[in-house]
Steps between C-alpha positions, in 0.01 A plus 500: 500500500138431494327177477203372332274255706239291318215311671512145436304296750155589609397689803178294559605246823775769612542678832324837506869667562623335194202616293560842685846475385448407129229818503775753639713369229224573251446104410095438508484246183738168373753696261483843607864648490643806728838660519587564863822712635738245612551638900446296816113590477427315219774196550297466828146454278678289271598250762149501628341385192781276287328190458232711293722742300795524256732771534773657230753795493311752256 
């Protein structure tokens, strides 16, 4: 099952390996949306970054 991450928080005042991580998941602006494979790749990004995203089964 895949799941679809959405950018919520801003990136300005973040860690450079957050914003790296938010890039990699293809998350640049507030909003932007992007369905990722659900594998321990991706789980590993998503814990990285929760505070600044929302994430749903899609």
């Amino acid at each position: 099952m895949a799941k679809v991450v959405t950018l919520k928080k801003s990136l300005i005042g973040s860690k450079k390996d957050q914003i790296a991580t938010a890039h990699a998941l293809g998350l640049r602006k507030i909003g932007d949306k992007s369905v990722q494979p659900d594998n321990p790749q991706t789980q590993g990004k998503i814990k990285k970054i929760a505070h600044l995203i929302d994430v749903t089964e899609g």
